[in-house]
GULUMTOR-693617 format. One record per residue: chain; x, y, z of N, C-alpha, C in turn. Coordinates in Angstrom, 3 decimals, always signed. Atoms other than C-alpha are relative to their C-alpha. Example, Ala and Ser with C-alpha at 12.3 -4.5 7.8 and 13.67 -1.06 7.14 Angstrom:
% residues 2
REC  vonu       npx       npy       npz      capx      capy      capz       cpx       cpy       cpz
REC     A    +0.890    -1.190    +0.000   +12.300    -4.500    +7.800    +0.900    +1.200    +0.000
REC     A    -0.820    -1.190    -0.060   +13.670    -1.060    +7.140    -0.770    +1.090    +0.730
***
This chain:
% residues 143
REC  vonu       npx       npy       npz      capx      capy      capz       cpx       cpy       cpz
REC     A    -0.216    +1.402    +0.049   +80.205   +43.815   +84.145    -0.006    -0.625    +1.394
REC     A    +0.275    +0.155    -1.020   +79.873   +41.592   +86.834    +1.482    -0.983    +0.243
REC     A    -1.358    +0.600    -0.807   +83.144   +39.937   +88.947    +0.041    -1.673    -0.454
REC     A    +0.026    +1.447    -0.671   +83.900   +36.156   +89.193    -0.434    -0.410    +1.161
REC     A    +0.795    +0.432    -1.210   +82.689   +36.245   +92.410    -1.145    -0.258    -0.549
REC     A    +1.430    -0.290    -0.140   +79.436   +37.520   +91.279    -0.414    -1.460    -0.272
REC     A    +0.002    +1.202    +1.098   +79.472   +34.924   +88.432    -0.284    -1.282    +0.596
REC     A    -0.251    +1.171    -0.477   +80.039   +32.088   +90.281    -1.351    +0.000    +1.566
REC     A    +0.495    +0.059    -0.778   +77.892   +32.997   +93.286    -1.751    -0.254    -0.683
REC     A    +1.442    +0.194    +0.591   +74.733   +33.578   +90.729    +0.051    -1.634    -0.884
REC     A    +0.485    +1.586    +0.560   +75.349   +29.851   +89.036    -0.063    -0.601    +1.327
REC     A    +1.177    +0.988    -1.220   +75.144   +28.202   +92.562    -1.111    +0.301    +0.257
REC     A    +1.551    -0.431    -0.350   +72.078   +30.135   +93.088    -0.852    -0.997    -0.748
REC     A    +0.950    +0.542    +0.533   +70.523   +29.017   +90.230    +0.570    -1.549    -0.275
REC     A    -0.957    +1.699    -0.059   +72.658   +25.197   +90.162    -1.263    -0.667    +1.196
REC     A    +0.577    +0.369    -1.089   +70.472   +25.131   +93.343    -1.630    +0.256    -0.259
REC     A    +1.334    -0.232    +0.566   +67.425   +26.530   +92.077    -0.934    -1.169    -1.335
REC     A    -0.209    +1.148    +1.133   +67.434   +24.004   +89.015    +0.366    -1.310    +0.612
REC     A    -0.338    +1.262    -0.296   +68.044   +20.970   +90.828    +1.219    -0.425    -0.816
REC     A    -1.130    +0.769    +0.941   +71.634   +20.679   +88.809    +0.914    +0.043    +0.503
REC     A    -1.577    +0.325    -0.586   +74.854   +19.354   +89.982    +0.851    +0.772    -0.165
REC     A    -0.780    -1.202    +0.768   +77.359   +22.309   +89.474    +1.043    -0.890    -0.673
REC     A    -0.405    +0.511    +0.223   +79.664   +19.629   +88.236    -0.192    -0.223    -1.812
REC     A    +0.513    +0.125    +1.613   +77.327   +19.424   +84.939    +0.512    +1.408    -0.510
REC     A    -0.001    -1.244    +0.131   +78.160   +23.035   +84.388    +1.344    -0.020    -1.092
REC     A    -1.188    -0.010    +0.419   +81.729   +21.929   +83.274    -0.129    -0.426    -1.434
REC     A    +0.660    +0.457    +1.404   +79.990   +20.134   +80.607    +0.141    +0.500    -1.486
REC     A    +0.285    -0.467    +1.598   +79.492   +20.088   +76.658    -1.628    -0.215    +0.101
REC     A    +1.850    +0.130    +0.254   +75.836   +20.267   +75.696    -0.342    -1.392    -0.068
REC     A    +0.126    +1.428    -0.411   +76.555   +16.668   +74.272    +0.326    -0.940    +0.891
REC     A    -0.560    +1.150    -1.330   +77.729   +15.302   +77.476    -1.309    +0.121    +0.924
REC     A    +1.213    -0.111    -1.381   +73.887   +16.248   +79.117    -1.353    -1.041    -0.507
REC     A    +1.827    +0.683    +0.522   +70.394   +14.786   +79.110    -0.186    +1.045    -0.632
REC     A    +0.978    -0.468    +0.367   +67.780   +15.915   +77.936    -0.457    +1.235    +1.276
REC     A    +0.324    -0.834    -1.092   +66.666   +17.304   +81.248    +0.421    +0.824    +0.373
REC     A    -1.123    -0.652    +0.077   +69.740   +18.297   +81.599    +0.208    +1.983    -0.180
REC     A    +0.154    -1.567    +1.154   +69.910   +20.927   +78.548    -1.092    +1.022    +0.396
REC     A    +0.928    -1.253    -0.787   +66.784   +22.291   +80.026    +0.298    +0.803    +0.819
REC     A    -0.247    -0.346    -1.209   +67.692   +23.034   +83.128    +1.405    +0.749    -0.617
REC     A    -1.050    -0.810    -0.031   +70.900   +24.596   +82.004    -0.290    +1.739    -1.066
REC     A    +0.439    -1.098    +0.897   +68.811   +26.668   +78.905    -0.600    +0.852    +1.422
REC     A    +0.865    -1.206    -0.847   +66.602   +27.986   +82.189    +1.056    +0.507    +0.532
REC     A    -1.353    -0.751    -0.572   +69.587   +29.059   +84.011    +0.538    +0.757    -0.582
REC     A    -0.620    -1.698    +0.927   +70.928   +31.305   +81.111    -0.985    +0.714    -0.294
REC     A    +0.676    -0.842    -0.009   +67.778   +32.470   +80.702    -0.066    +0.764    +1.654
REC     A    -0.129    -0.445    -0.963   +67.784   +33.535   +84.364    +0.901    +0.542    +0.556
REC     A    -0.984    -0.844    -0.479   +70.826   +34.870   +85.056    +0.088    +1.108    +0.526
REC     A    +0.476    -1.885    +0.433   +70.032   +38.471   +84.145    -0.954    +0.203    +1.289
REC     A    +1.269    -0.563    -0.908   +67.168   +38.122   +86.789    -1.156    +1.151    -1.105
REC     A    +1.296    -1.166    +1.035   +64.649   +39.556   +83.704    -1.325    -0.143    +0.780
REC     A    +1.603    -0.412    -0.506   +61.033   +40.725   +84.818    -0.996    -1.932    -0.643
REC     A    +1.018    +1.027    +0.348   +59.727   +37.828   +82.075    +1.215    -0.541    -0.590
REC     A    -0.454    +1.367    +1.537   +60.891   +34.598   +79.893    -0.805    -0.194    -0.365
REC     A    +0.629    +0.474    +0.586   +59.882   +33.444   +77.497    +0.681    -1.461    -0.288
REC     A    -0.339    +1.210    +0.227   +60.113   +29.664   +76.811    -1.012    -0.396    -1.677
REC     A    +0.158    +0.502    +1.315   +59.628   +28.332   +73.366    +0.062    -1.659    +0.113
REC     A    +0.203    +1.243    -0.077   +58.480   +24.649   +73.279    +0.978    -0.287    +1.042
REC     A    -1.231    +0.226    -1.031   +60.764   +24.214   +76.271    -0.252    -1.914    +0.691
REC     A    -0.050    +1.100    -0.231   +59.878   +20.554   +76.906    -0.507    -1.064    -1.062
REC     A    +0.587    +0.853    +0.767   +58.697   +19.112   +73.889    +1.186    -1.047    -0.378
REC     A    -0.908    +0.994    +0.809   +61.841   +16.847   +72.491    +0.423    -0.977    +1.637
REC     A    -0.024    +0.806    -1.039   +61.703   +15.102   +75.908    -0.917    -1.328    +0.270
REC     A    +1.230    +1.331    -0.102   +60.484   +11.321   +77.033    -1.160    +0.501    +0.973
REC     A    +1.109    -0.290    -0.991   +57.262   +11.675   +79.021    +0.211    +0.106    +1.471
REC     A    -0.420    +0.306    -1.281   +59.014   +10.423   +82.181    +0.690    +1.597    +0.671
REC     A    -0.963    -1.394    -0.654   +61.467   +13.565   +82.302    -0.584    +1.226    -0.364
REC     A    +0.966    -1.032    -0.041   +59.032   +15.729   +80.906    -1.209    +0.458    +0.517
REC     A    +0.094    +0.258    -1.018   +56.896   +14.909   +83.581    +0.133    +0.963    +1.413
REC     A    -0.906    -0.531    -1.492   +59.046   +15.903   +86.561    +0.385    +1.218    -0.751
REC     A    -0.612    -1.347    -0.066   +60.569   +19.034   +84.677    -1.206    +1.047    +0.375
REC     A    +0.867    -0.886    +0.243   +56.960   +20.306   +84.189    -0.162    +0.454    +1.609
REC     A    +0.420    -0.364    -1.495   +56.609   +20.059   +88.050    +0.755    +0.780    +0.732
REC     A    -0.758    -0.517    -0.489   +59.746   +21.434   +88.704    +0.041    +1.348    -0.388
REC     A    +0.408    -1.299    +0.730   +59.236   +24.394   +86.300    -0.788    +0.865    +0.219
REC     A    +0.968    -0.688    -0.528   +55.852   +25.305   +87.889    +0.563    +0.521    +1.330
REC     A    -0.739    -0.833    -1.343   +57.601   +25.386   +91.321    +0.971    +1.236    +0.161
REC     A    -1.247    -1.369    +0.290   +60.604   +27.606   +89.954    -0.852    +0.940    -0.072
REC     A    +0.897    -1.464    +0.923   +58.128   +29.744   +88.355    -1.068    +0.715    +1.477
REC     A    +1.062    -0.447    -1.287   +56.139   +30.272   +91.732    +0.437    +0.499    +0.219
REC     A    -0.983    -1.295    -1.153   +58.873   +30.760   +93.954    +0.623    +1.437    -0.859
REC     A    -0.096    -0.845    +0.920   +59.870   +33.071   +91.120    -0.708    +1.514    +0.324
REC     A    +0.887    -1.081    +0.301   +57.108   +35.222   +90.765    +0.115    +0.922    -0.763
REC     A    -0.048    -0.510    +0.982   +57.896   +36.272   +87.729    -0.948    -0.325    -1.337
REC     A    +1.064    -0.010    +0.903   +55.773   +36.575   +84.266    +0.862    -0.936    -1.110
REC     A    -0.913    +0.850    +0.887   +56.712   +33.320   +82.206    -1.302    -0.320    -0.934
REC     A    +0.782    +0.487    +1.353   +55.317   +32.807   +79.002    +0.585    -1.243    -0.728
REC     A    -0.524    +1.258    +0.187   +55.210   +29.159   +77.600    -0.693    -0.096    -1.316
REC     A    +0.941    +0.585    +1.337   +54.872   +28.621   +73.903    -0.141    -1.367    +0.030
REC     A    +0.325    +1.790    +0.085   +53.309   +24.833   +73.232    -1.277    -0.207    -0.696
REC     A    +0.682    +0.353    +0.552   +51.280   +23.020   +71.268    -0.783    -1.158    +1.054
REC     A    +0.664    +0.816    -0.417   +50.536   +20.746   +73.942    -1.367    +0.920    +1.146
REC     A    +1.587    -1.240    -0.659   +46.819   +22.030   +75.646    +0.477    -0.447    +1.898
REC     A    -0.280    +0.668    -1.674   +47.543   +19.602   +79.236    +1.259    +1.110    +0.480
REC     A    -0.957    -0.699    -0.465   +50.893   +21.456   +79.447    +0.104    +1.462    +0.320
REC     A    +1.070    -1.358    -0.638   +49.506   +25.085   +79.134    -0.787    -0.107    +0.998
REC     A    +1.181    +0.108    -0.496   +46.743   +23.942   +81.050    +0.657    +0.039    +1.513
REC     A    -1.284    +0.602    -1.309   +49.578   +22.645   +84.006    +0.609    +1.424    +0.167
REC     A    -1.050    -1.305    -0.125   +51.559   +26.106   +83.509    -0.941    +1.169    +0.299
REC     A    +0.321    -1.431    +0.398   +49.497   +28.973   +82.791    -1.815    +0.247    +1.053
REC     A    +1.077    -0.802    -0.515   +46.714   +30.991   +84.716    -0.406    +0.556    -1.020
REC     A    +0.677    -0.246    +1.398   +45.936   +32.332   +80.952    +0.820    -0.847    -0.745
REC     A    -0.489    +0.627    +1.026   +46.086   +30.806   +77.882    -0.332    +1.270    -1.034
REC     A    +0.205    -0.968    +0.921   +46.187   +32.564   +74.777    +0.162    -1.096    -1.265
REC     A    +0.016    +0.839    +1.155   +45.178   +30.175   +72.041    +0.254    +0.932    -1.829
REC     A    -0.733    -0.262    +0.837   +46.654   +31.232   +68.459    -0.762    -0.790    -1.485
REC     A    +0.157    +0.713    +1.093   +45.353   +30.351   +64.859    +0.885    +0.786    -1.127
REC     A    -0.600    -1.094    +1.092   +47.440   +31.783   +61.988    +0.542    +0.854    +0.506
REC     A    -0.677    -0.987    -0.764   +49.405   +33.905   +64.213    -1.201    +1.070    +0.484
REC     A    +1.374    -0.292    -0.939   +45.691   +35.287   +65.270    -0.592    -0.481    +1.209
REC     A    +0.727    -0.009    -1.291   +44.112   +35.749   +68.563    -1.116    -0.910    -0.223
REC     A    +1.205    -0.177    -0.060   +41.167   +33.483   +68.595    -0.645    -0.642    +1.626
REC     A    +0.977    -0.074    -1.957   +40.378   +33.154   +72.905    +1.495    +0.418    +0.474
REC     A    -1.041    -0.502    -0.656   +42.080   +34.404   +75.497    -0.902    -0.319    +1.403
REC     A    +0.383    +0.336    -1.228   +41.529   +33.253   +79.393    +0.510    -1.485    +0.308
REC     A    -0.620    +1.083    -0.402   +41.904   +30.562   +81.370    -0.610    -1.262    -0.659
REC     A    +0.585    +1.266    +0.686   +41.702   +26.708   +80.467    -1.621    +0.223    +0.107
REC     A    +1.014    +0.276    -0.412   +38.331   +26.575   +82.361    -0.729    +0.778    -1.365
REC     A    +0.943    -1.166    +0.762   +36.808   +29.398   +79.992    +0.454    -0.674    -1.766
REC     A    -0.476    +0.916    +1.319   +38.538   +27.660   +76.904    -0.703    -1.112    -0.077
REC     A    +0.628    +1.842    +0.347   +36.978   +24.261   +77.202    -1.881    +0.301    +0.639
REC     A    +1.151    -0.607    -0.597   +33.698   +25.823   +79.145    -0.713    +0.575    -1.281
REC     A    +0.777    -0.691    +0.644   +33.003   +28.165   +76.544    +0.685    +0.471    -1.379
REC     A    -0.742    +0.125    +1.136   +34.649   +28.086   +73.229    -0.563    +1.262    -0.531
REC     A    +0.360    -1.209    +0.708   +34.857   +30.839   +71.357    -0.415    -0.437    -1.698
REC     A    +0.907    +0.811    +1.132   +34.118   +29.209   +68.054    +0.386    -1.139    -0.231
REC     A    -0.164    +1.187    +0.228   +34.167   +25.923   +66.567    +1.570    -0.633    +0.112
REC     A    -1.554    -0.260    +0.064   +37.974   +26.067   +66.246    +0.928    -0.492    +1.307
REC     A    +0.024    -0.512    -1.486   +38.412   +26.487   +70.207    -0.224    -1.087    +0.371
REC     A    +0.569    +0.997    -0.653   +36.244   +23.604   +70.980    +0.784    -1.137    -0.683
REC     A    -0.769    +1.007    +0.784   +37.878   +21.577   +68.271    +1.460    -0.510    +0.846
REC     A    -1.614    -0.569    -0.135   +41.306   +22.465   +69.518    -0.109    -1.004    +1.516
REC     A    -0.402    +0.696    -1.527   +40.452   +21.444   +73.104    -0.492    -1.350    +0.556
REC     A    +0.542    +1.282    +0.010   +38.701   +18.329   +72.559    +0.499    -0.804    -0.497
REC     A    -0.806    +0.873    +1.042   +41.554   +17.137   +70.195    +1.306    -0.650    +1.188
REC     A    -0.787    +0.252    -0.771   +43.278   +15.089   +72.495    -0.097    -1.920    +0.435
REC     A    -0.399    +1.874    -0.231   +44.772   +11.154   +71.890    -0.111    -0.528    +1.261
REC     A    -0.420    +1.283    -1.014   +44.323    +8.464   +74.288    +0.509    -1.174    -0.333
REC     A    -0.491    +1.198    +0.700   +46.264    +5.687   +74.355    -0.848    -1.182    -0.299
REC     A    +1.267    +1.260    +0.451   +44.406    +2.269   +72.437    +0.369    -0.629    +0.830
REC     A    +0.264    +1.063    -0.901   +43.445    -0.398   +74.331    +1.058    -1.553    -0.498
REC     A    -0.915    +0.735    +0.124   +45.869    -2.410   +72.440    +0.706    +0.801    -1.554
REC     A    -0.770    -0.581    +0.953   +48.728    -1.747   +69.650    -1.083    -0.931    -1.242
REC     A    -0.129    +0.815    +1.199   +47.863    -2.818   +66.051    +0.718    -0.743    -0.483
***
């Protein structure tokens, strides 16, 4: 097991690593943002110091603004890191922002594997191309 020292020395680490106030720490879940909750889910995932994470939609229930800045902040962690983070998402821009591979998914099936470039370059079948060409812009005015 590890001390109170330890304890306390590895949440400033990562308090500091996470851009989070150690102050939030004292917190309830409902007393945080949005951004917040992130930043405190990456921190328990990090604790341990594991080889990999895995993140599961880790920014989707966020406004654009703060999901945004986490994504930027997330890529930087993940650098200085240098660890193997796997990002499930449905969004393609946000893989595309994170990942040096993608591993696109149909039916819990493999169908490409590589980077964006090779995904949108060279589709592996109709599916692929579909997938990466499916992508809203906002209208030129509301209805």
């Amino acid at each position: 097991g590890w001390s109170k020292t330890q304890i306390l020395a590895r949440a400033d680490e990562l308090t500091a690593l996470t851009h989070l106030p150690p102050a939030v720490l004292a917190r309830y879940p409902a007393e945080l943002s949005g951004g917040q909750r992130q930043r405190v889910a990456l921190m328990r995932g990090l604790l341990l110091d594991p080889d990999a994470l895995l993140l599961d939609e880790p920014l989707g229930a966020l406004d654009p603004i703060v999901r945004h800045e986490l994504q930027d902040e997330l890529r930087a962690i993940f650098d200085r890191l240098g660890k193997t983070v796997i990002v499930v998402t449905h969004d393609l821009a946000e893989a595309a922002w994170f990942a040096s591979r993608l591993v696109l998914l149909r039916g819990g099936t493999v169908v490409q594997d590589g980077s964006f470039e090779e995904l949108r370059d060279h589709p592996a079948s109709a599916f692929v191309a579909e997938f990466v060409a499916a992508r809203r812009r906002l209208p030129e005015r509301a209805r």
